[in-house]
C-alpha positions as CSV (number, residue, x, y, z in Angstrom):
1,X,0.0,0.0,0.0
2,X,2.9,2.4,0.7
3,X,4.5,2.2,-2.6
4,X,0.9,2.3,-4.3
5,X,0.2,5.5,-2.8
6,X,4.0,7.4,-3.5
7,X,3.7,5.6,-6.8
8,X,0.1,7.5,-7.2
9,X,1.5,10.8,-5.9
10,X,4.5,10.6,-8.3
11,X,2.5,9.9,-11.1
12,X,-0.2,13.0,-9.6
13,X,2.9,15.6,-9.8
14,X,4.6,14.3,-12.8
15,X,1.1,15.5,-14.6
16,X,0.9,18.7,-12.5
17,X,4.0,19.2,-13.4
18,X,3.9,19.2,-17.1
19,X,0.4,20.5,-16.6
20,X,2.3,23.8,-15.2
21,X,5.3,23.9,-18.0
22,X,2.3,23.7,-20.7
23,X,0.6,26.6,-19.0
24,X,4.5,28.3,-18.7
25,X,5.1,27.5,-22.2
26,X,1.6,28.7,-23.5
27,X,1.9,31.6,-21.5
28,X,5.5,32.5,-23.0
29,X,4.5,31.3,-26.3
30,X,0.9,33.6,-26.8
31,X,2.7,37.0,-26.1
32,X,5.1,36.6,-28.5
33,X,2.8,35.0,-31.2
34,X,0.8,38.1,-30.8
35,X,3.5,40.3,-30.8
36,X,4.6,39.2,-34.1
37,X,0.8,39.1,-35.9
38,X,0.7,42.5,-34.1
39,X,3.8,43.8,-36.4
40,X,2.8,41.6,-39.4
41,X,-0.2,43.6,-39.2
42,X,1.1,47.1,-39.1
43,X,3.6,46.6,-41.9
44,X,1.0,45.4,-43.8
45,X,-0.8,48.4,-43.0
46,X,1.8,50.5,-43.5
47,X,2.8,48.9,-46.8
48,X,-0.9,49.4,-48.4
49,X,-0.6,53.1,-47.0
50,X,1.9,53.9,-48.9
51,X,1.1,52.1,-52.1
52,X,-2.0,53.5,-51.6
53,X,-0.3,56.9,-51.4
54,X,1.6,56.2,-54.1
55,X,-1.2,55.1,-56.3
56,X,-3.0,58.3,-55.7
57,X,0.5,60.6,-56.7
58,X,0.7,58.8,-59.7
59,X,-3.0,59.0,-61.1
60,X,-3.1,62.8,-59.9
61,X,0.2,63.2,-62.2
62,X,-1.1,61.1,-65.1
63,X,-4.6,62.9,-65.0
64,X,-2.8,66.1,-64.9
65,X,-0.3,65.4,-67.8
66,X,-3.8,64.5,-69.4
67,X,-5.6,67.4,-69.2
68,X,-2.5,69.8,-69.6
69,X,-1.7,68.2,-73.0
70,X,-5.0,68.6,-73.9
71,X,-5.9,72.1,-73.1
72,X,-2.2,73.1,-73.9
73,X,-2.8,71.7,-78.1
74,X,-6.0,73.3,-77.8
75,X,-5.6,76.3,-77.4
76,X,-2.2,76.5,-79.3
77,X,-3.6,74.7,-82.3
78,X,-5.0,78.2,-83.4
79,X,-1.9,79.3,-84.3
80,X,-0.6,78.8,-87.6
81,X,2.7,80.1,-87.6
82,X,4.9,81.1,-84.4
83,X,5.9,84.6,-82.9
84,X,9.5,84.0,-82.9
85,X,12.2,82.6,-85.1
86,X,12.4,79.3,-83.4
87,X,9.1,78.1,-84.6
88,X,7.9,77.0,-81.3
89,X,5.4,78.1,-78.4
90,X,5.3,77.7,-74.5
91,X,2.0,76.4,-72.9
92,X,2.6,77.4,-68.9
93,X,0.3,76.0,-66.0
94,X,0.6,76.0,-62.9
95,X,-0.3,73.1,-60.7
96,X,-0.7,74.2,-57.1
97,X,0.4,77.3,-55.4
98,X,0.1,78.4,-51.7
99,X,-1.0,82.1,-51.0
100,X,0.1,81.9,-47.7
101,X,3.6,80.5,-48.2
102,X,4.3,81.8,-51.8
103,X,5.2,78.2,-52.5
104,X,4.1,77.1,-56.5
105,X,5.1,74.2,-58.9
106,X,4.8,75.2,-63.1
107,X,4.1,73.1,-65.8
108,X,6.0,74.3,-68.8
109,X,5.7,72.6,-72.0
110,X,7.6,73.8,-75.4
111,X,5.7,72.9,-78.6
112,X,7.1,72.6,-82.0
113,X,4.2,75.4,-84.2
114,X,6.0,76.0,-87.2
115,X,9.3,75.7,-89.0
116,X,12.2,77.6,-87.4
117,X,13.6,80.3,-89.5
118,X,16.2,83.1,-89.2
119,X,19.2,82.2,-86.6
120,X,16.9,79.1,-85.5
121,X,17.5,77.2,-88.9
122,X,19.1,73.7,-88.7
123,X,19.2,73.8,-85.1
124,X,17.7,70.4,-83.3
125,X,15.1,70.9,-81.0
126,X,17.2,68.2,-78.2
127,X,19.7,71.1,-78.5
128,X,17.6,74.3,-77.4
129,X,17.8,75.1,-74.1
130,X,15.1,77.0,-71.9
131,X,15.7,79.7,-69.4
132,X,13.3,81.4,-67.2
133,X,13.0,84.6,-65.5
134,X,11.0,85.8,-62.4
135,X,10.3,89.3,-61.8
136,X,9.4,88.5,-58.4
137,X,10.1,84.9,-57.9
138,X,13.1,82.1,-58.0
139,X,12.5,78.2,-59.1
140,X,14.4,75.5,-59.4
141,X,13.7,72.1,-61.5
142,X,12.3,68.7,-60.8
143,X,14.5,67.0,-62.4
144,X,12.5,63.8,-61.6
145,X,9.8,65.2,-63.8
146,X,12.1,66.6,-66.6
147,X,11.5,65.1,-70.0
148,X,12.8,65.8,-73.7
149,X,10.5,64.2,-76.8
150,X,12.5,64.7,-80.3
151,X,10.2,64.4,-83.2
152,X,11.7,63.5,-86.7
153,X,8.7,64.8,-88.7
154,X,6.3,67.4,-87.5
155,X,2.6,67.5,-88.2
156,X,1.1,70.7,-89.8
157,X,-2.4,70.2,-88.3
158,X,-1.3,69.5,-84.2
159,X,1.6,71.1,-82.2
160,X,3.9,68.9,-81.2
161,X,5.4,68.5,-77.8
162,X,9.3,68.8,-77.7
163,X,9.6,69.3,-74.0
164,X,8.1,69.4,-70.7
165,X,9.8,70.7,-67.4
166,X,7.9,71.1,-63.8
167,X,9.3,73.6,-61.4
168,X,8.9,74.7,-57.8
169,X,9.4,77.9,-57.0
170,X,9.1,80.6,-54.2
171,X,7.4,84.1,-54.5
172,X,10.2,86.7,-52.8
173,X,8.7,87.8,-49.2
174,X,9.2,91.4,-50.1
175,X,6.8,91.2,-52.4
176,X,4.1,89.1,-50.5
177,X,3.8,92.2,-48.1
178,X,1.4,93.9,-50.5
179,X,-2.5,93.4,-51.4
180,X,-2.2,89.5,-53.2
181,X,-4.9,89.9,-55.7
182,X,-5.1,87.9,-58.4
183,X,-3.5,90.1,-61.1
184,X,-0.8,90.7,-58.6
185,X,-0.3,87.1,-58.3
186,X,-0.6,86.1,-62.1
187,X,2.2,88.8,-62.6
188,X,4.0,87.4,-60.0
189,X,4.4,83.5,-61.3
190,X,4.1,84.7,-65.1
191,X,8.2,84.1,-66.4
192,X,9.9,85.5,-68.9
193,X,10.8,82.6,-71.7
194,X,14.2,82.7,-73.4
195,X,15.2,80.1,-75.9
196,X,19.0,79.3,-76.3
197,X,20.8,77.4,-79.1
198,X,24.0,77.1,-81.5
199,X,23.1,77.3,-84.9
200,X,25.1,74.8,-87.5
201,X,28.1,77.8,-87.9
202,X,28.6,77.3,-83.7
203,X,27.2,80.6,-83.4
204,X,24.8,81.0,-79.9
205,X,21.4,82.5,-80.6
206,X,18.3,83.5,-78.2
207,X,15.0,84.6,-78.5
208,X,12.0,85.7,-76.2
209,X,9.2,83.2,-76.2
210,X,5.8,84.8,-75.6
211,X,4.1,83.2,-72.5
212,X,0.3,84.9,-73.1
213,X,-0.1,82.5,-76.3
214,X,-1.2,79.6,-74.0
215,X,-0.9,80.2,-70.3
216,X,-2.9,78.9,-67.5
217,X,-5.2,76.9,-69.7
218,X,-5.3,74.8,-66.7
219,X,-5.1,74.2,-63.2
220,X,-4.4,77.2,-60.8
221,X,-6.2,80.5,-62.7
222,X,-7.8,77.9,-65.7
223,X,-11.2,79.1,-64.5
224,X,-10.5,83.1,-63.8
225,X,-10.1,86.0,-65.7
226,X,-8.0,88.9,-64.9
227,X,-9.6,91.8,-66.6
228,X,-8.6,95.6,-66.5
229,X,-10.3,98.6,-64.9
230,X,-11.8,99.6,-68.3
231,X,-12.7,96.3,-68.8
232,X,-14.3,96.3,-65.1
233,X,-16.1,99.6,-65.6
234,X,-17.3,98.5,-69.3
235,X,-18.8,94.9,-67.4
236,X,-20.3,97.3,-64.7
237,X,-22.0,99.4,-67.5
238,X,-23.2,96.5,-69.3
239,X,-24.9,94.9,-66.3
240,X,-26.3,97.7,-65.2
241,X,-27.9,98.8,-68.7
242,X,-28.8,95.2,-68.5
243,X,-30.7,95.5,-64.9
244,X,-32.5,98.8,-66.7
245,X,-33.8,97.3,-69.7
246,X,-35.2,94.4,-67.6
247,X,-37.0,96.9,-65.4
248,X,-34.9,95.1,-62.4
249,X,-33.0,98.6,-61.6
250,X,-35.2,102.5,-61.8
251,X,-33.7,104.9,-64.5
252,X,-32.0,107.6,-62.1
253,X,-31.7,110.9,-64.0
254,X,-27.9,111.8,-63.3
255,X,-27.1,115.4,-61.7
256,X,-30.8,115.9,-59.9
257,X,-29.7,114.6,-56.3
258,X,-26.8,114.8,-54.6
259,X,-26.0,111.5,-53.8
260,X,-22.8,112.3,-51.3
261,X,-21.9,114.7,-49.3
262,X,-20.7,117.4,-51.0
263,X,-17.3,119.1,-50.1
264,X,-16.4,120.0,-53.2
265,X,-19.2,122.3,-52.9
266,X,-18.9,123.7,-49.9
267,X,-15.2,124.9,-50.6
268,X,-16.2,126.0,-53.7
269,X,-18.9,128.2,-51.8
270,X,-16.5,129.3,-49.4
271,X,-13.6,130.4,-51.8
272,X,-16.8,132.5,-53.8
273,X,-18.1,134.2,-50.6
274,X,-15.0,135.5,-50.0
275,X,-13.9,136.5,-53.5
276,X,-17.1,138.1,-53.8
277,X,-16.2,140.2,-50.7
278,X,-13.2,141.3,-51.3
279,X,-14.6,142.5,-54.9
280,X,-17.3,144.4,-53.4
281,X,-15.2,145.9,-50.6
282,X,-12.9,146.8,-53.3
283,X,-15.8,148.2,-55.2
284,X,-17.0,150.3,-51.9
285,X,-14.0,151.9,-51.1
286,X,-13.4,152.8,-55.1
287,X,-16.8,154.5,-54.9
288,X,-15.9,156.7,-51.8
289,X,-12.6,157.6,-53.1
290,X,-14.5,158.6,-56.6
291,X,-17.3,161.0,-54.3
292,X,-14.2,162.6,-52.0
293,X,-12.1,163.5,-55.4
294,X,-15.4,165.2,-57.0
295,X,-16.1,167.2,-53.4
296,X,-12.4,168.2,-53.8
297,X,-12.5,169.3,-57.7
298,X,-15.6,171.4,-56.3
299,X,-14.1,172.8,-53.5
300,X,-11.3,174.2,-55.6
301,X,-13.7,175.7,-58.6
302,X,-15.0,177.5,-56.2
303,X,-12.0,179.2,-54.5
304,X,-11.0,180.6,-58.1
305,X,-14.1,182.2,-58.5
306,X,-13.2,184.4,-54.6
307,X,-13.4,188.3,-54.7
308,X,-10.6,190.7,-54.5
């Protein structure tokens, strides 16, 4: 009976015992299981974040290069020949620009209008450089998002894209301390285009590309106009007239009320009251002088006439 019950108790611990290394073991074991599903997790999230991210960058870009190349042949496919010996034309956008930092990023793309001519003949498009000039700005290029297109033969119906160049630039903080409307703005980011090349005799040659033939067409200002005070005062005019024929607006006969206070008038009135009296003291005084020299002449008529 002895040895039955130690052999009972041994064989009671021995299963405790491994009973309590299982438990150990599972309890060692889970954290770290979990800890590594818990990092498998996150770099999977992370992973699909960023591809995600990714993703998104590159359709923005693609739909941007999209619609740029589209409104940019649009709107230079209306002209037949080109302003400057070099044959070609600028289409400048700009694709996002921060008011408050004076942070922007340009599109500029050089199409191929017409033949070049002049100091431009025989020179390969590859070859011409572009340069541009800020009148209150500095940028820099992408060069990730720099791009040259060579074409052998040109088609006379479609400008034809030679090169494309994105820039990021910053608007000088002198000149963000005044009123940022919208013409100042355009005038700000608007660059001067300068076209560079050696001609076949080794000889360097520039010319001014104009940036009004197709700028803005889209993105940032696509949708506004910039118009001039005439221009402003003509709209006003023509709305108003507008409003009148419509009956929306009464016909107000001009000159018949005054519609603001009137200081003009009042100086005016002033300056006249006391021209007037000076005039009519001047008179007053010229009429008592007149009756005191004719009581004089008088006086002495009669003292000739005396008795001796």
């Amino acid at each position: 009976m002895v040895w039955k019950g130690a052999a009972f108790v041994s064989l009671f611990a021995a299963s405790a015992l491994a009973g309590g290394m299982d438990h150990v073991m599972g309890g060692m074991m889970n954290p770290r299981s979990t800890m590594l599903e818990t990092r498998l997790d996150d770099t999977t999230e992370d992973s699909l974040q960023r591809r995600q991210t990714s993703t998104t960058a590159d359709t923005n870009m693609t739909q941007w290069n999209t619609d740029t190349s589209g409104a940019c042949i649009s709107a230079l496919s209306q002209l037949t020949v080109a302003s400057n010996p070099s044959g070609t034309a600028v289409c400048y956008n700009l694709f996002s620009l921060d008011t408050n930092a004076g942070t922007f990023m340009a599109d500029l793309r050089l199409f191929q209008i017409s033949t070049p001519s002049s100091d431009f003949a025989g020179i390969p498009p590859e070859d011409i450089s572009v340069g541009l000039m800020y009148s209150g700005a500095s940028v820099s290029p992408v060069s990730q998002s720099n791009q040259t297109q060579t074409t052998a033969k040109r088609q006379s119906s479609t400008p034809t894209l030679l090169q494309t160049y994105m820039f990021v630039g910053q608007i000088d903080q002198a000149q963000m301390a005044q009123p940022m409307t919208m013409g100042v703005l355009e005038a700000l980011v608007m660059p001067t285009v300068t076209l560079t090349g050696k001609n076949p005799g080794g000889q360097q040659v520039s010319t001014n590309v104009s940036s009004n033939e197709a700028a803005f067409v889209n993105g940032i200002f696509s949708n506004e106009v910039v118009m001039s005070d005439f221009s402003l005062a003509s709209l006003a005019v023509e709305n108003i007239t507008a409003q009148m024929v419509n009956g929306t607006v009464a016909f107000v006969l001009p000159g018949v009320n005054i519609l603001i206070f009137p200081v003009g008038l009042i100086l005016t009135s002033i300056w006249l009251v006391i021209g007037v009296g000076f005039y009519a003291f001047g008179t007053y005084e010229r009429y008592n002088y007149r009756d005191m020299y004719r009581s004089r002449k008088a006086r002495e008529g009669q003292a000739g006439y005396a008795r001796i």
